[in-house]
C-alpha positions as CSV (number, residue, x, y, z in Angstrom):
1,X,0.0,0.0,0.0
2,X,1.4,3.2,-0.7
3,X,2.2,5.7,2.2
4,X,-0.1,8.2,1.4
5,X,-3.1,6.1,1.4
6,X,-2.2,4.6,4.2
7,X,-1.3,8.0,5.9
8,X,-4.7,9.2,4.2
9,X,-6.9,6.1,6.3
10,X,-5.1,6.4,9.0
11,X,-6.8,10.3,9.7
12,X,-9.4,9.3,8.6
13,X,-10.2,7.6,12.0
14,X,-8.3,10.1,13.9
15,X,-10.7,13.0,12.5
16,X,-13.7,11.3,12.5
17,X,-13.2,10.3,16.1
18,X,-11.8,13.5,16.8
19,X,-15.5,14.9,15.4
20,X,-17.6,12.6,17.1
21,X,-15.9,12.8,20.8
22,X,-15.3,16.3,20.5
23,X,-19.2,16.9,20.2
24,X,-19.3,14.3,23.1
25,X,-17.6,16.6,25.6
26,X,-18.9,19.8,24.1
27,X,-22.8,18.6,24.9
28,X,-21.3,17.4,28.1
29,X,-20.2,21.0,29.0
30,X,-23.1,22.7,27.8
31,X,-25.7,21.2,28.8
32,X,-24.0,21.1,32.2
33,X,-23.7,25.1,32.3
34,X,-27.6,25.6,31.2
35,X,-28.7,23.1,33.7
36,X,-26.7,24.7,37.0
37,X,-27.2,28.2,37.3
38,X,-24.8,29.1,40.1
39,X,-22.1,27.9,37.8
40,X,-19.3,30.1,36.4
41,X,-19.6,30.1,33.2
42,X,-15.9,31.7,32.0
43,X,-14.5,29.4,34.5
44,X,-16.4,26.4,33.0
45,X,-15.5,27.0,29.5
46,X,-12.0,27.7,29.7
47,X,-11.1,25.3,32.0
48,X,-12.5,22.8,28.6
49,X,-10.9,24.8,26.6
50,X,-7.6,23.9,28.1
51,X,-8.3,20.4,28.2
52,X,-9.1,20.2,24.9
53,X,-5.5,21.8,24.3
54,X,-7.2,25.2,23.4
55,X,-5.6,28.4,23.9
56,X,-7.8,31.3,25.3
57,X,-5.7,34.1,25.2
58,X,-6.6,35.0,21.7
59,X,-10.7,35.1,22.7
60,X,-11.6,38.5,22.3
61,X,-14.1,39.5,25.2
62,X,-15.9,37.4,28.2
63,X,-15.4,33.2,27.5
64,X,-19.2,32.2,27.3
65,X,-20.9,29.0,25.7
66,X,-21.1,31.4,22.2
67,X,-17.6,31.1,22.2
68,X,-16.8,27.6,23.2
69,X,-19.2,26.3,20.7
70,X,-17.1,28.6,18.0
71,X,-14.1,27.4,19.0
72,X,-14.7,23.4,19.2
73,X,-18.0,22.9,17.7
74,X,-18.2,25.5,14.6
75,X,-15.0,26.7,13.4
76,X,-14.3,25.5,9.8
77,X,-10.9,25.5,9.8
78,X,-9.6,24.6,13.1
79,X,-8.3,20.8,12.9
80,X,-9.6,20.5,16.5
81,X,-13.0,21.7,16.0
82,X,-16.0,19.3,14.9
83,X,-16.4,21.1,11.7
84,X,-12.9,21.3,11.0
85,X,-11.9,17.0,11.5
86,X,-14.8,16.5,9.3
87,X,-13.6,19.0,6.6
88,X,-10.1,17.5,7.2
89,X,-11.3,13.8,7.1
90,X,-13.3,14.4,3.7
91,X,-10.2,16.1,2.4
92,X,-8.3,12.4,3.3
93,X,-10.7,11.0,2.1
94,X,-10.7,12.7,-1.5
95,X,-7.2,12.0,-1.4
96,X,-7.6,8.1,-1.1
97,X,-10.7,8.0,-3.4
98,X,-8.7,4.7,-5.3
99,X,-9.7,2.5,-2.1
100,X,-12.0,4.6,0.0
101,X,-15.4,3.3,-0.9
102,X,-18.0,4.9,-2.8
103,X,-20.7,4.5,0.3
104,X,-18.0,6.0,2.5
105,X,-16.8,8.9,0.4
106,X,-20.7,9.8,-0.3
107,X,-21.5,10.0,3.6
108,X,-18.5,11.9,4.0
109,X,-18.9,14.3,1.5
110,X,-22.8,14.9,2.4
111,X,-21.9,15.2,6.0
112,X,-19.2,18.2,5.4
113,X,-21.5,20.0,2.4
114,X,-24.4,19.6,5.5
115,X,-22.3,21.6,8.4
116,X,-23.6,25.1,7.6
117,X,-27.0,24.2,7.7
118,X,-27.0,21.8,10.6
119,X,-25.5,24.7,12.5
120,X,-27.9,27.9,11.2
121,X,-30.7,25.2,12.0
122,X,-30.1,23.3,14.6
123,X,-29.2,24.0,18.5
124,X,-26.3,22.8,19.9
125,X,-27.7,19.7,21.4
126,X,-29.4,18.3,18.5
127,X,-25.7,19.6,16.2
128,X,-24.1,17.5,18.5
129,X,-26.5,14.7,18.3
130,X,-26.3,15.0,14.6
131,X,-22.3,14.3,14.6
132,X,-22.4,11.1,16.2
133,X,-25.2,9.9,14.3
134,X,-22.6,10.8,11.0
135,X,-19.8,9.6,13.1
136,X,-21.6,6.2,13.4
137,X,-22.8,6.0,10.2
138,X,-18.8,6.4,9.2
139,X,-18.2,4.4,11.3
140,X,-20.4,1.4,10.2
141,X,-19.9,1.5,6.5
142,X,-16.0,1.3,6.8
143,X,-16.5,-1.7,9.0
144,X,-18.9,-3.2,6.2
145,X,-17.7,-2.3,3.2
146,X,-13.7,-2.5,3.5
147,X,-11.9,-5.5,3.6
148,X,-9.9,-6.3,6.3
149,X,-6.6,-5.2,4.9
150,X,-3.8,-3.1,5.8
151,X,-6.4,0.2,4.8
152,X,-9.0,-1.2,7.5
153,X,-5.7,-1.4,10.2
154,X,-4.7,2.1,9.2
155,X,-8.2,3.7,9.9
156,X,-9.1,1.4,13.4
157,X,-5.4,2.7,14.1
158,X,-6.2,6.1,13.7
159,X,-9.7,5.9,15.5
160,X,-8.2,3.2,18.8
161,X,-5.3,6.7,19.1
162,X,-7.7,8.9,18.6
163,X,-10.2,7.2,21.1
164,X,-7.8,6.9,23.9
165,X,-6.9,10.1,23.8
166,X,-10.5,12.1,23.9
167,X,-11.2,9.7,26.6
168,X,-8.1,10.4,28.6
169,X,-9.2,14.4,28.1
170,X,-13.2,13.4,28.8
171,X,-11.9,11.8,32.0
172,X,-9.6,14.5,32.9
173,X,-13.1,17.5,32.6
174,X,-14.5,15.4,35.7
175,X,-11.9,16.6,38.2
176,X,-12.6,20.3,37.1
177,X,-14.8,22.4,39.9
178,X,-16.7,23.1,36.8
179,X,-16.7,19.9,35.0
180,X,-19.4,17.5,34.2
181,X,-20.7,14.5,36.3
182,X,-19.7,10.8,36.3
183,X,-23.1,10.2,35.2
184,X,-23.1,13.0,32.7
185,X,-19.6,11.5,31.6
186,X,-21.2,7.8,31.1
187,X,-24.2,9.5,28.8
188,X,-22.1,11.2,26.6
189,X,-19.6,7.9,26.0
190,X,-23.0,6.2,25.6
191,X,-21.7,3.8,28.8
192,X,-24.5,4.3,31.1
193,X,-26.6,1.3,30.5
194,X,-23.6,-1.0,29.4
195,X,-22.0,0.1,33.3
196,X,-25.4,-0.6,34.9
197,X,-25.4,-3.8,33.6
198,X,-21.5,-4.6,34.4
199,X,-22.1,-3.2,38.3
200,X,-25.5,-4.4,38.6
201,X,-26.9,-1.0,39.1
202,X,-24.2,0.5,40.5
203,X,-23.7,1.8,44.1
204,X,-25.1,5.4,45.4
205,X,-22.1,8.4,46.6
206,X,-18.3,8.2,45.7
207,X,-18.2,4.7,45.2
208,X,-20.7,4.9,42.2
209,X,-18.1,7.4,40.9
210,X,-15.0,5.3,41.1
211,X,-17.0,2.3,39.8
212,X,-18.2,4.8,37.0
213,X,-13.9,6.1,36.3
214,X,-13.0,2.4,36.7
215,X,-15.4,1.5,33.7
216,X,-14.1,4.4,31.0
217,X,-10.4,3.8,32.5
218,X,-9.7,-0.5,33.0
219,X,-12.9,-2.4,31.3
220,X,-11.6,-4.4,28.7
221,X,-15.1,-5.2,27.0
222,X,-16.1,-1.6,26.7
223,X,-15.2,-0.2,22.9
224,X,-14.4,3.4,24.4
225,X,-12.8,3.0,27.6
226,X,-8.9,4.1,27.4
227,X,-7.5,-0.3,27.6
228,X,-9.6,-1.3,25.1
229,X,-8.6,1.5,23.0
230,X,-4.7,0.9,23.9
231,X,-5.3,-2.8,23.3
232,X,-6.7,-2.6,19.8
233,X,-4.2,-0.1,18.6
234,X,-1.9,-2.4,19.5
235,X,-3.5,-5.3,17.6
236,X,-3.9,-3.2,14.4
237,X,0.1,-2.7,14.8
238,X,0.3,-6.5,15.3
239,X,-1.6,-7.0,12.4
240,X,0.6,-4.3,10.2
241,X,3.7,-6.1,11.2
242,X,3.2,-9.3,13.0
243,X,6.6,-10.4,12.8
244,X,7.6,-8.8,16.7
245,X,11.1,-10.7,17.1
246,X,12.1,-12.6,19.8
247,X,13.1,-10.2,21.9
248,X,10.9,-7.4,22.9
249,X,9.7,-4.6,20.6
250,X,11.6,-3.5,17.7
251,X,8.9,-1.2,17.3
252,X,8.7,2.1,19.0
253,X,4.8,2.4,19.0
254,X,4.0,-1.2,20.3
255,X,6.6,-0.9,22.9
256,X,4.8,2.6,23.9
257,X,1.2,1.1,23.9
258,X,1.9,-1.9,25.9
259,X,3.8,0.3,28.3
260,X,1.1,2.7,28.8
261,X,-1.7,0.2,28.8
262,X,0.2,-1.7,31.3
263,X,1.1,1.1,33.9
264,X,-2.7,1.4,34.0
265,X,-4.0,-2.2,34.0
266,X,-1.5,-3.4,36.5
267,X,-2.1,-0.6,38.9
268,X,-5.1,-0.4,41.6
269,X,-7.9,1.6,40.3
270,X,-7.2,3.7,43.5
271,X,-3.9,5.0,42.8
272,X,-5.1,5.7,39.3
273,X,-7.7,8.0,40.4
274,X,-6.1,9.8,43.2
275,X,-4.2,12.1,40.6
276,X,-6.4,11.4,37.3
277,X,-5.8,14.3,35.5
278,X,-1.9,13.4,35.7
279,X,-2.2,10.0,34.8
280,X,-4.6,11.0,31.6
281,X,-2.0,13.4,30.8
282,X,0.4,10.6,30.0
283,X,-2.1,9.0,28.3
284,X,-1.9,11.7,25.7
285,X,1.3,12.3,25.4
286,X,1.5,8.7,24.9
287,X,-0.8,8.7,22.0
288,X,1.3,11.9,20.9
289,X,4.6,9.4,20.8
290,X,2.8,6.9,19.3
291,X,1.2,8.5,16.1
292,X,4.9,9.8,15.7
293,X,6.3,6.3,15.9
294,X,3.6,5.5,13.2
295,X,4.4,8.6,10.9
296,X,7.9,7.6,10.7
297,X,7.9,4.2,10.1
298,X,4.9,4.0,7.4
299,X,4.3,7.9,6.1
300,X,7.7,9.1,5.5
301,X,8.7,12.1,4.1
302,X,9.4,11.7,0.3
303,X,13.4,13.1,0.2
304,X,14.0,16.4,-1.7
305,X,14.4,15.8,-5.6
306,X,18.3,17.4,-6.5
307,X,18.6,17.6,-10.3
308,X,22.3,16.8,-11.4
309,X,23.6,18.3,-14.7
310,X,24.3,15.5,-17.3
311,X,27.6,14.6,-17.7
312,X,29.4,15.8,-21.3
């Protein structure tokens, strides 16, 4: 496969992901500040804005929801906003039209020509219901229509990185004074009823909450909790490159996955969570090493072409 498809799948996951959980946290946030009104706004917004890695000293005027929802829902440009992944995974997309299917290119292209209107139209609520319905849909036709090849590793690469990551900075909004619930945390990852059923219901004060960080951190079952995300980047890798050696990792992003996933399976869910937002801090910056490790070994940069003079 040729580096820039497989560079071009690859972002494709991360951006749709990046969409999709990024309207996640957003509605989180939001619907939070309209539903407690002894809440500081400013405070609440920039604190997600600097979890989402999103500088505030360029906002012009008072933070309020207006401009948190311009910064990470509606900007059309930013590559961390919603509107900006999907722009920049339709763009990926358009550049791997030889092996992107038709059913995925056409959902992708409808979804990014739809952004203006869904957000004139619609509030924020139902724009960020909207997203991870396209998200899914995404989602779905790549897992029906593409064969299980070194493309389909690329793009469950990208999403599993991607994943981890938004959870790790989902996770890390529930230690802010400001931030959102552990029950409004398992609604937006869509984990309320799958933890209900795993704890039986669950348990009433704090212990419902560490039950309810356990779940999105350690469950191995759950598709969006920060192990299972590790563990199937790490089998897409496996898949890419199966031959590992006999001794240890030759590769730099295996050997950082299994490292990180490990430091947080083989730890007690207590020390995990009595300095969260540190621990999802490395969580990121291990996804950052990671996609780094995976840039260099399969997208490298093509060399500079020199022209030499023919020789007389």
């Amino acid at each position: 496969m040729l580096s820039r498809i497989a560079e071009s799948l690859f972002w494709i996951g991360r951006y749709v992901e990046r969409a999709d959980d990024t309207a996640r946290i957003v509605d989180a946030q939001v619907q939070r500040i309209l539903e407690d009104p002894w809440l500081d706004e400013a405070e609440a917004c920039g604190s997600l804005m600097a979890v989402m890695g999103t500088p505030t000293d360029r906002v012009a005027g008072p933070l309020n929801r207006r401009v948190l929802l311009d910064t990470l829902a509606y900007d059309p440009v930013a590559p961390s906003s919603i509107a900006g992944s999907l722009a920049a995974a339709r763009e990926n997309a358009r550049r791997a039209r030889e092996v992107v299917s038709s059913e995925m290119w056409e959902v992708l292209n409808t979804t990014y020509y739809a952004i203006p209107t869904r957000v004139r139209a619609a509030s924020a609520h139902r724009f960020a219901g909207w997203v991870r319905e396209r998200a899914a849909v995404v989602t779905g036709i790549a897992d029906s229509t593409m064969s299980r090849d070194a493309g389909y590793q690329f793009l469950v690469l990208g999403r599993s990185l991607e994943r981890a990551d938004m959870t790790a900075r989902l996770l890390a909004t529930t230690v802010l004074e400001a931030g959102p619930t552990w029950q409004t945390i398992l609604h937006s990852c869509g984990a309320y009823e799958a933890f209900l059923r795993t704890y039986r219901g669950g348990r009433s004060g704090g212990r419902s909450d560490t039950q309810a960080a356990e779940f999105l951190l350690l469950d191995r079952l759950f598709p969006r909790s920060v192990v299972n995300a590790l563990a199937t980047a790490e089998r897409c890798l496996e898949d890419l490159d199966p031959d590992a050696g006999r001794v240890g990792y030759a590769d730099d992003a295996r050997r950082t996955l299994a490292w990180t996933r490990g430091q947080l399976e083989f730890r007690s869910p207590a020390e995990l969570l009595e300095d969260l937002p540190v621990e999802m801090e490395r969580v990121q910056q291990a996804v950052s090493r990671v996609s780094d490790a995976v840039s260099r070994r399969y997208f490298p940069m093509g060399a500079g072409v020199e022209w030499v003079p023919e020789a007389m």
